[in-house]
Every structure is written in structure tokens, then in C-alpha cells.
N, C-alpha and C positions, 0 to 999 in steps of 0.2 A: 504493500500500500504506500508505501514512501516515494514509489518512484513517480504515482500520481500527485505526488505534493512539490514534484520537482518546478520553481517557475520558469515559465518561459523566456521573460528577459533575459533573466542572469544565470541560468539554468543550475542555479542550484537551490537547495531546499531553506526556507525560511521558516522559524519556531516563531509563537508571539509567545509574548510573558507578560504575565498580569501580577500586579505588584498586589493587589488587595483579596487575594483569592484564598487565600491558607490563614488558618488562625494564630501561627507562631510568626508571620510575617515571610516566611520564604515566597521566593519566588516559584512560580507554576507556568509551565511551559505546555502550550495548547496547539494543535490544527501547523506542524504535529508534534506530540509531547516527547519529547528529546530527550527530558528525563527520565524517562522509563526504561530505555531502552538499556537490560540486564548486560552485567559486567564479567559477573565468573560464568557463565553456562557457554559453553562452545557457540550455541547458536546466537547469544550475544556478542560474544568475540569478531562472527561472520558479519552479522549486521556491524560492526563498529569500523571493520575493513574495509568496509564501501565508503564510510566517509572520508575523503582524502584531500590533502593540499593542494594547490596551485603548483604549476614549473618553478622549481626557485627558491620554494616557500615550505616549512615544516610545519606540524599542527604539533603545538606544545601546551601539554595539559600541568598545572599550579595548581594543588590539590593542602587546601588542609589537612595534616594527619591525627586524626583522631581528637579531632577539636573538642566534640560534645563533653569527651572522656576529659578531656584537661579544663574544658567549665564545670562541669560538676566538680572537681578539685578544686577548682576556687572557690564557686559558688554556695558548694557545700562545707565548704572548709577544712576536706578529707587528706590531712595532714598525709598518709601513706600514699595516696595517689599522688600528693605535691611531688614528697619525697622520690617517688618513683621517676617522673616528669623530669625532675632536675636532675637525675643520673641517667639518663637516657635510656633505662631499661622498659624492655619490650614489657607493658601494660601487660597484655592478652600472657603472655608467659607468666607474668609474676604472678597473676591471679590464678592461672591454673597450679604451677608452684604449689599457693596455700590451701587452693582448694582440695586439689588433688594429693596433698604433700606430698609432691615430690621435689629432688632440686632442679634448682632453676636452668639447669644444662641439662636435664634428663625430660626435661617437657618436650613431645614429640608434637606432631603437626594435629593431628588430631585433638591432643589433650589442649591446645592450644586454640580450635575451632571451638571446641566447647566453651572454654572459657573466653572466649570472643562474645559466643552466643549469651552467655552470664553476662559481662561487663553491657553491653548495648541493649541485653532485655532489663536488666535493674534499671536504665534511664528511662526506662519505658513502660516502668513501670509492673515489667510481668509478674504473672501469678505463679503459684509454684504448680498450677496446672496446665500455663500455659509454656513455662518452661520443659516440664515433664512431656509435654508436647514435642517443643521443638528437640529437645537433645533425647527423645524415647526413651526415658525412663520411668521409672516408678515416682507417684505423685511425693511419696513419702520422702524418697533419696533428693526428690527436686526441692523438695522442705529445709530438707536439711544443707543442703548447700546453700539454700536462701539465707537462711540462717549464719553460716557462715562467713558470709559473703561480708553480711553486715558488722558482724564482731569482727572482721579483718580490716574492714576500712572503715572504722569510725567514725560519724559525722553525716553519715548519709541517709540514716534512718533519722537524725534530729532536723535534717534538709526538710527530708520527706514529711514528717509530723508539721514542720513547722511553716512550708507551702502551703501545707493542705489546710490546714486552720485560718491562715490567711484567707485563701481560696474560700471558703466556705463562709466568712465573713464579710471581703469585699466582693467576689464575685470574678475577679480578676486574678491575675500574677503578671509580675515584672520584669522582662527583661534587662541584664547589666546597666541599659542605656536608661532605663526607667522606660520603656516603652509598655502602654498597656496589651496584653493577651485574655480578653474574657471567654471564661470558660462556662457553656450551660450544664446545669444537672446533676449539681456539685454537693447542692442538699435536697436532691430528687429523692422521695421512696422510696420509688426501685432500685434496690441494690444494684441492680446490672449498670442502671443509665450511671445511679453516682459513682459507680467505681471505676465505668470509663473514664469520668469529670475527673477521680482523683490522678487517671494514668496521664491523661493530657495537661493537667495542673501539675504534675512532678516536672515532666518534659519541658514545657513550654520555657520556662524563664532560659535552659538551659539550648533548645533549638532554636528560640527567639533572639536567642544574642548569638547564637551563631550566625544566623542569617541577617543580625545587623552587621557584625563584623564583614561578614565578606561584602554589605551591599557598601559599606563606608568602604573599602577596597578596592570596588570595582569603578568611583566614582573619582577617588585619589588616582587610582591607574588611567582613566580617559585623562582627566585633567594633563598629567605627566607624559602621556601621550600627544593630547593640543599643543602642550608649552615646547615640546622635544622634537616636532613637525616627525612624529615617528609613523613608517608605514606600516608596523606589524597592526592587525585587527582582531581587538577581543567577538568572539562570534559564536560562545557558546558561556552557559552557566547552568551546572549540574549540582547546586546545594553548597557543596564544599570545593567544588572544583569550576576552577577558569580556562576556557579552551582558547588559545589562540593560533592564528595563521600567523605565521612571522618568516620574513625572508632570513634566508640564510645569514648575511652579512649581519643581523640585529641578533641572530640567538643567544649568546654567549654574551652580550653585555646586559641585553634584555632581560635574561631569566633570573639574574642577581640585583635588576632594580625592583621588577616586580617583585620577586622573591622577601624582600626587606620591604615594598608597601605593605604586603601583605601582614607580615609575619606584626608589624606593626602597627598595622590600621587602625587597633582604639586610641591608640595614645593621639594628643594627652590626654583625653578624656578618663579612659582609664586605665590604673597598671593591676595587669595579671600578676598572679602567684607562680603561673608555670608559665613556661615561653612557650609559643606557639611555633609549631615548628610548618614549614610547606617543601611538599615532596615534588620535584619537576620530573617529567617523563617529554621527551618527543620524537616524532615518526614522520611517516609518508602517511600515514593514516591514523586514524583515533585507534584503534586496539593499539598499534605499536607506541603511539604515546602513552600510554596510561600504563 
């Protein structure tokens, strides 16, 4: 279906993005959604080979790493995640490490997917049925890891109590920048409606400032682009990541200026606890960048 999306002037494919569509503030990519289109399945990988550079010209993907993961360390105030942050140890290992206890050289790829699947479902709030779900275990064993998870990074379960009592009394939660995110159904009933209210109330302060971060980034980098009569074109924004075409001659000065707007787009506004790091890939095509 993409190839009927192809236009005919410029024959290539155009996304719109509507700034007011999602409740944490991200951006949403429509007619056709560009952000959807899957990153580990092969047949994502296919689809991302078709998009390709100009003669001349590389597609170079600037990707936050693990941003959410290092705002809930701040935001929550999760002193081990800081600590991890600042020695540059692999997250996803170190949690499977204590979950699993094993040592931190002995986490194999797998035990490392799991505790992926832990670290990004706790921002999201999951249950330990919905866990139990995704890593196919026993509702019980997904308990107990929940559990652990919590007494390992301290600070995250007084995050969670103390959004959600916000939440349930203004009706809202805030983004780093003080941006409003209202959430409905928060003191609904039905169990089911409020306890989605509290999963997208944990989230949001910490997806909402993600996606201020990179939209202050994306606005610093045009700007930098105007003043620098630069010909590379930003022409893609996937959440955490910034797709650009850049001719050859601009790559290697380019990827270390944006690199640094990036890495520092709150400031002054505001200073993180952990530094934010940004991972550069580029190709003849989107799979080989990323």
C-alpha cells in the first residue's frame, strides 16, 4: 500500500504529523503512518530497505537511547538507575543480573530480552498478569519479580503512589517542562477503566517529557540548520529517533553537532540526573541506518 502513497511531483512518499493527536504530546504520523512500520521482524527490516537516499546522500538515523529509562531515574528519583546511567552499564543486563541473580557477565541474550520486557513494562505500568503474559510465565513467578523489581530500584513504587494520588486529585500529571497531560477515569468504578487511568498516569509525565525533549531538539536543529545554510534535510521523526538525508560531505561534522543539540536540548531549562546519551547509525537505506 505505500507505493500508492508514492507522490507524483516529487515521487516520493510524504507522512503528515499532527502535533495535538496523543495524550503525552508525541507526535503521530498519518496517510501514511511511518511510525508503525516494525523494526526487529524481518519483514520490517524489508519494508525499511525500500526507503532509500538520494545519489550522494546517506539516511542517518539520531536515536535516543533508552531515554524513558533514564527519566524515570530522574523523575522518580531511582538512585540505582542514576547510578547505573552514570557508569554506563547496560540497564537491560543489570536488571536481569538482580532479577535473575546472576553476574552481570553471565546474562545471556535472552535473560536480557526479558529483563528489557520488565524494565519498559514497569513504565507502563504492567500487571503481573500482563507480564506473565508477555514473558509466558506463571502469574505467580510474574509477582514475584514485580516485587523484586521494586525492592531493587527504590523510588519507583513512591513515583508510582505519589503520581497517582496527584492524578486522582487534579485530574492531570506533568511533564518535566510543567506541561499539562489529563488523564480520564482515574477515579472511574470500574476497576478496569481506572486502572488503565493509573497505567497512562504513571507513563505520561515520563513519555510526555520525552517527547518535549526531542520536539525542543528538533526545533534547535532547523534553527542550526537556517543559520549554517546547511543542505542535509530532517524528513523523518519516529518518537525517539530523527531520520535524516545528509550528503556525504556534511556527515561526519553533522552527526556530532546534532548529536550535542540533542543530547542537550533541555538545558537551561532543565538539568538531568543522568546524561542522555544519542546512538547514530547510517546507510543507503533506513534498515542499514538504524
Amino acid at each position: 500500500s505505500l507505493i500508492n502513497e508514492v507522490n507524483k511531483k516529487t515521487l516520493r512518499i510524504h507522512t503528515s504529523y499532527s502535533m495535538a493527536a496523543t495524550n503525552t504530546g508525541r507526535l503521530s504520523s498519518t496517510d501514511p503512518n511511518l511510525q508503525n512500520i516494525p523494526i526487529r521482524t524481518d519483514e520490517g527490516k524489508k519494508i525499511r530497505n525500500a526507503f532509500i537516499s538520494d545519489k550522494g546522500f546517506k539516511l542517518v538515523s539520531l536515536d535516543y537511547s533508552q531515554i524513558e529509562l533514564r527519566l524515570l531515574a530522574h523523575i522518580g528519583k531511582v538512585e540505582d538507575l542514576k547510578k547505573a546511567f552514570d557508569q554506563n552499564i547496560d540497564i537491560h543486563k543489570k536488571t536481569a543480573s538482580q532479577i535473575f541473580n546472576v553476574e552481570l557477565k553471565d546474562v545471556d541474550d535472552d535473560l536480557r530480552r526479558k529483563a528489557k520486557t520488565i524494565n519498559y513494562g514497569i513504565i507502563y505500568g504492567i500487571s503481573a498478569f500482563g507480564l506473565a503474559k508477555q514473558l509466558n510465565i506463571q502469574r505467580s513467578e510474574a509477582d514475584l519479580i514485580i516485587k523484586e523489581y521494586f525492592k531493587n530500584y527504590k523510588g519507583i513504587l513512591s513515583y508510582i503512589d505519589e503520581i497517582t494520588n496527584f492524578c486522582k486529585k487534579n485530574g492531570f500529571v506533568k511533564t518535566l517542562f510543567g506541561r499539562k497531560c489529563y488523564i480520564d477515569g482515574i477515579n472511574n468504578k470500574n476497576p478496569n477503566f481506572r486502572n488503565f487511568a493509573i497505567r497512562a498516569a504513571i507513563n505520561a509525565p515520563i513519555q510526555g517529557s520525552a517527547a518535549d525533549i526531542i520536539k525542543k531538539a528538533m526545533i534547535k536543529i532547523h534553527k542550526f540548520f537556517i543559520e549554517n545554510k546547511i543542505k542535509t534535510k530532517m524528513i523523518l521523526q519516529v518518537h525517539d529517533e530523527l531520520l535524516f538525508e545528509m550528503p556525504e560531505s556534511e556527515i561526519t561534522y553533522l552527526t556530532k553537532e546534532i548529536t550535542s543539540i540533542m543530547e542537550k536540548a533541555m538545558l537551561p531549562d532543565i538539568k538531568l540526573d543522568v546524561p542522555l546519551i544519542v546512538d547514530v547509525g547510517k546507510g543507503d537505506n533506513w534498515a542499514e541506518a538504524h
